[in-house]
C-alpha atoms as an extended CHARMM CRD file, in Angstrom:
* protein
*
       108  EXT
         1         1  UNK       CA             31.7300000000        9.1580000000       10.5420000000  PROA      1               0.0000000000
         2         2  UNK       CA             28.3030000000       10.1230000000        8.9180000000  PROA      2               0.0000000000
         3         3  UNK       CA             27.0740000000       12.7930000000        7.3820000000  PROA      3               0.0000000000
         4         4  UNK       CA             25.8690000000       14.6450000000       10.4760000000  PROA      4               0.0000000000
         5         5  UNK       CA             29.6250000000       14.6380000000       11.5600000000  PROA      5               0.0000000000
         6         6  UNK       CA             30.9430000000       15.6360000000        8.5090000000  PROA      6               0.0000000000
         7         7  UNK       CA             28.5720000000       18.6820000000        8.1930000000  PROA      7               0.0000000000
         8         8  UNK       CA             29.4320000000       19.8600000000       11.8840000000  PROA      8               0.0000000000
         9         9  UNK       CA             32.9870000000       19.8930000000       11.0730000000  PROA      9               0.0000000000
        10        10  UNK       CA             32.1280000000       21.9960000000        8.0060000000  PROA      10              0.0000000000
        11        11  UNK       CA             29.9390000000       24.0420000000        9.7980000000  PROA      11              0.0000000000
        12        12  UNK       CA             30.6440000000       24.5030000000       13.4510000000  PROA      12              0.0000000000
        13        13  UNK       CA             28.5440000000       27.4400000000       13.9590000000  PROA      13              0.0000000000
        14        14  UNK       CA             25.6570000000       26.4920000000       12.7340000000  PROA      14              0.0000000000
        15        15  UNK       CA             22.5340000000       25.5110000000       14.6990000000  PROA      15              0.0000000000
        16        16  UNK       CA             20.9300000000       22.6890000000       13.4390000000  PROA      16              0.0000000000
        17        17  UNK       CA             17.1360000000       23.0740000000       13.2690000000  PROA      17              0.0000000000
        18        18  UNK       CA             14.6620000000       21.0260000000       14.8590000000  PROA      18              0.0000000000
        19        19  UNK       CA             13.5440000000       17.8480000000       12.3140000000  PROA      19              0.0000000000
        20        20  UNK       CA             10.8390000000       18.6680000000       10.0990000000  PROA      20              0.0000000000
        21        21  UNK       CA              7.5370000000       16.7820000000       11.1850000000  PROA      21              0.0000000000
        22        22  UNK       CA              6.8950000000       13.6500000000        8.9880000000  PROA      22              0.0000000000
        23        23  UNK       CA              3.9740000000       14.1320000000        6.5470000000  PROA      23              0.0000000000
        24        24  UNK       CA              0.8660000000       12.5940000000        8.4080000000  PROA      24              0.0000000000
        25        25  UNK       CA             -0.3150000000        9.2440000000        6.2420000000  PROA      25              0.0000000000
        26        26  UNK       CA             -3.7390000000        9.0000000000        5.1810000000  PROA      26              0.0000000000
        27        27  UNK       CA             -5.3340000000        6.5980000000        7.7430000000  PROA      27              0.0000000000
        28        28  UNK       CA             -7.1940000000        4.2340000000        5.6540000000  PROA      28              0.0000000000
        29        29  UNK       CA            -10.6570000000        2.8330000000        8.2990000000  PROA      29              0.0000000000
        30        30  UNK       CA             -9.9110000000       -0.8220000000        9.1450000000  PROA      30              0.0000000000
        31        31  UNK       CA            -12.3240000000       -3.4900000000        9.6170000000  PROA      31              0.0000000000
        32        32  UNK       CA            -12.9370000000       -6.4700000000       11.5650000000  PROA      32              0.0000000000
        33        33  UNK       CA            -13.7190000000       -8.7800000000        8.4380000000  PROA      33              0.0000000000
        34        34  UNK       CA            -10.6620000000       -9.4830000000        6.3940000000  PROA      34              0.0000000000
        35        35  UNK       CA            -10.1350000000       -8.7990000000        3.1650000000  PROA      35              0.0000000000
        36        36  UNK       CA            -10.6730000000      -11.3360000000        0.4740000000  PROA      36              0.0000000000
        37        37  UNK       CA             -7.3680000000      -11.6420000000       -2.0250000000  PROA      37              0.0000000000
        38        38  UNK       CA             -8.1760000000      -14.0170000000       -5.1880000000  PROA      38              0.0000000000
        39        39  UNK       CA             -6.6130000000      -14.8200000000       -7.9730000000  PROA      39              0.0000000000
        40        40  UNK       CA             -8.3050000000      -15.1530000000      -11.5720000000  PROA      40              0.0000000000
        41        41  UNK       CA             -7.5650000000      -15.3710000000      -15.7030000000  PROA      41              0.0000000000
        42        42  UNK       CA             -9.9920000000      -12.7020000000      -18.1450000000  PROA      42              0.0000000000
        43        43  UNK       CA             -8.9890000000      -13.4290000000      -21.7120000000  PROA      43              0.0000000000
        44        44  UNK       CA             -6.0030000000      -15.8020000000      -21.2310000000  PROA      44              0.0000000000
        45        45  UNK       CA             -4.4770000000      -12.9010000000      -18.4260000000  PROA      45              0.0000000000
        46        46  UNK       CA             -3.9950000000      -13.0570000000      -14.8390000000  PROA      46              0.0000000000
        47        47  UNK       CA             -5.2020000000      -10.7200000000      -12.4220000000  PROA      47              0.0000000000
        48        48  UNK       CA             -5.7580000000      -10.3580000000       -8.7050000000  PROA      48              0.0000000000
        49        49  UNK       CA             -8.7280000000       -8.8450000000       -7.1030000000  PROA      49              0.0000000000
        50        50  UNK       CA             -9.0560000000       -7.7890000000       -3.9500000000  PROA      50              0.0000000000
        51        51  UNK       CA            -12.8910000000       -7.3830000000       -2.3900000000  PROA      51              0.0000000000
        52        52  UNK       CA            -14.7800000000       -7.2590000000        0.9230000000  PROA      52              0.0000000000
        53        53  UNK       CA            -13.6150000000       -3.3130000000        1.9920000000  PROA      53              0.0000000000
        54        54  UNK       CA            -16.7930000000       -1.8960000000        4.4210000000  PROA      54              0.0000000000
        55        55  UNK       CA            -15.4110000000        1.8060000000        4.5930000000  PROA      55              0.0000000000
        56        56  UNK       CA            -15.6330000000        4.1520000000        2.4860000000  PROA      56              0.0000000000
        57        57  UNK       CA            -15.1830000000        4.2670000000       -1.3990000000  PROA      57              0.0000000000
        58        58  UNK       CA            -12.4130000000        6.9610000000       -1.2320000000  PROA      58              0.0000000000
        59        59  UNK       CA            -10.1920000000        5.2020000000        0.7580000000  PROA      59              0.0000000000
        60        60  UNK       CA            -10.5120000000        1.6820000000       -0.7150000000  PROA      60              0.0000000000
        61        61  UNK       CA             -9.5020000000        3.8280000000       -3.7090000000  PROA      61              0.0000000000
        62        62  UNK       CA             -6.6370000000        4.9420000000       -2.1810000000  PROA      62              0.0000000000
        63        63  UNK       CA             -5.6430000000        1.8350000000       -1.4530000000  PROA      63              0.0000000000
        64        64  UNK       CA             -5.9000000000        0.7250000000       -4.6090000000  PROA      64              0.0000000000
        65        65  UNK       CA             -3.3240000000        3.5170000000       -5.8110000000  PROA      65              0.0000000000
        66        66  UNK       CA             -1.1700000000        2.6370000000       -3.4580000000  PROA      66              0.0000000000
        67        67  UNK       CA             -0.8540000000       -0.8110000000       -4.4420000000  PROA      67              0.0000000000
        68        68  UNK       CA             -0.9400000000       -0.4970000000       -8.0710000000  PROA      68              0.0000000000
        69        69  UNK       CA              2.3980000000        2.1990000000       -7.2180000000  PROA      69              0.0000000000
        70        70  UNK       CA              4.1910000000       -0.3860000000       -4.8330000000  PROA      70              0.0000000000
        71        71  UNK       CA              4.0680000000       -2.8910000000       -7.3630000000  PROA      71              0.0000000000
        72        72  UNK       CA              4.2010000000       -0.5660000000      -10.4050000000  PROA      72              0.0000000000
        73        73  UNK       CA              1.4370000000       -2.4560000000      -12.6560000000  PROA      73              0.0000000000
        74        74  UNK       CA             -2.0410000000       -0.9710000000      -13.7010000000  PROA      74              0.0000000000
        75        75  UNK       CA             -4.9660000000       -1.6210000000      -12.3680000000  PROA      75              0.0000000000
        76        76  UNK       CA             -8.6220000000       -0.2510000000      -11.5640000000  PROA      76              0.0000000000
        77        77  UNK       CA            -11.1630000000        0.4370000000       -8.7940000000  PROA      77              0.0000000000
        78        78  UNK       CA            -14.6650000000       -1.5290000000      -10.0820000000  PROA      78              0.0000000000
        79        79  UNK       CA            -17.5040000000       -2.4750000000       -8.4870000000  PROA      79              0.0000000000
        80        80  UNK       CA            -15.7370000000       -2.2800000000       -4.9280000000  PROA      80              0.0000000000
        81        81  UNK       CA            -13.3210000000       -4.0160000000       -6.3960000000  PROA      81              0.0000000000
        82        82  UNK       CA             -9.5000000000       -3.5270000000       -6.5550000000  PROA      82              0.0000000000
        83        83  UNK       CA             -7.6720000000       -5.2650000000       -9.9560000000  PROA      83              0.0000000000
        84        84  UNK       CA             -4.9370000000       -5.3600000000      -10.3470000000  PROA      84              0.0000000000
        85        85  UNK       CA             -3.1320000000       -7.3920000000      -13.7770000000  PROA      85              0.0000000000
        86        86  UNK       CA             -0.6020000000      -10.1650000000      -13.0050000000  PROA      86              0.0000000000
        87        87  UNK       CA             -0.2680000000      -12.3780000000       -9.9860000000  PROA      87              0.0000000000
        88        88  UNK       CA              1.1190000000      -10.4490000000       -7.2730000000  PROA      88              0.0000000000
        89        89  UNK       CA             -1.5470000000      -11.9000000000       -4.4990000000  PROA      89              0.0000000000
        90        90  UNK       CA              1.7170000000      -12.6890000000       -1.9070000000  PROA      90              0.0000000000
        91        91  UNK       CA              3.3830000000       -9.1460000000       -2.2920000000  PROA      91              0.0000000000
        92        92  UNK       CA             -0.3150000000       -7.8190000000       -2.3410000000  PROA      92              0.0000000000
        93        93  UNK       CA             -1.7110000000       -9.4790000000        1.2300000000  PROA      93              0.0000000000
        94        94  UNK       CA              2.1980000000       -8.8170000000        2.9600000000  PROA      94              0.0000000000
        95        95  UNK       CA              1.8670000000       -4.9390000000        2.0480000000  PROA      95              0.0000000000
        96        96  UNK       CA             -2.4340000000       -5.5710000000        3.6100000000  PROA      96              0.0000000000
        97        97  UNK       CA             -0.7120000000       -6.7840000000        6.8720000000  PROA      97              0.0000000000
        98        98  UNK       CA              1.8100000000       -4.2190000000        7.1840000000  PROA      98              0.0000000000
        99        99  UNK       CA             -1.0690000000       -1.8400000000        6.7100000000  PROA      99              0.0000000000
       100       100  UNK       CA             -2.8440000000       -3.4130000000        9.5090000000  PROA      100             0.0000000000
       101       101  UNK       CA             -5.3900000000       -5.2590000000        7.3800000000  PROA      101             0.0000000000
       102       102  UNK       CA             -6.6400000000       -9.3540000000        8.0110000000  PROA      102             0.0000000000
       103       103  UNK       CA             -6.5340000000      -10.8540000000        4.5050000000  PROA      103             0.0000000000
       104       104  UNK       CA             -7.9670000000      -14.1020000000        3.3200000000  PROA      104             0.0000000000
       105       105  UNK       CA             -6.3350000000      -15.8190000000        0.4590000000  PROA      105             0.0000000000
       106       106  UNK       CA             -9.0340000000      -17.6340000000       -1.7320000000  PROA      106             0.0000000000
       107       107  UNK       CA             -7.9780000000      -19.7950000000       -5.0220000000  PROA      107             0.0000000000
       108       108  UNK       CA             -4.8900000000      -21.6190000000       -5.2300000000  PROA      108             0.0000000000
């Protein structure tokens, strides 16, 4: 029995309401050159960069904040340019793919 049960037997006169709409997602403009997902060490630490993003700077930002949230690590937007500290290149160009995004692993 789940919940939607349990509520009608609580409730047998109510009407349910339609479903609220799902919140639209920011469509982020995709490209037909992938994205390039490399791996480097500044000062002894690891980071991943992600480069080669032809749309605008506001939504390759976006992107970045999504990323650096999925994986909960910090990060910045340089130089078009998304860092992000630690290794996470796999998780990184798997969440690029489910976005709709060709990625290109280079290094290692």
């Amino acid at each position: 029995m789940d919940l939607e049960d349990q509520l009608k037997k609580l409730f047998p006169d109510h009407v349910p309401s339609e479903t609220p709409e799902e919140k639209e997602k920011p469509t982020v403009w995709l490209q037909d050159d992938p994205l390039i997902c490399k791996y480097e060490k500044r000062k002894g630490k690891p980071i991943t960069i992600i480069e080669g993003y032809n749309g605008a700077d506001s939504d390759f930002k976006q992107l970045a904040r999504e990323i650096k949230q999925l994986l909960s690590v910090g990060g910045s937007f340089k130089n078009e340019q998304i860092i992000i500290q630690g290794d996470y290149r796999d998780r990184i160009m798997q969440f690029l793919k489910d976005k709709g995004f060709k990625v290109k692993r280079v290094g290692g």
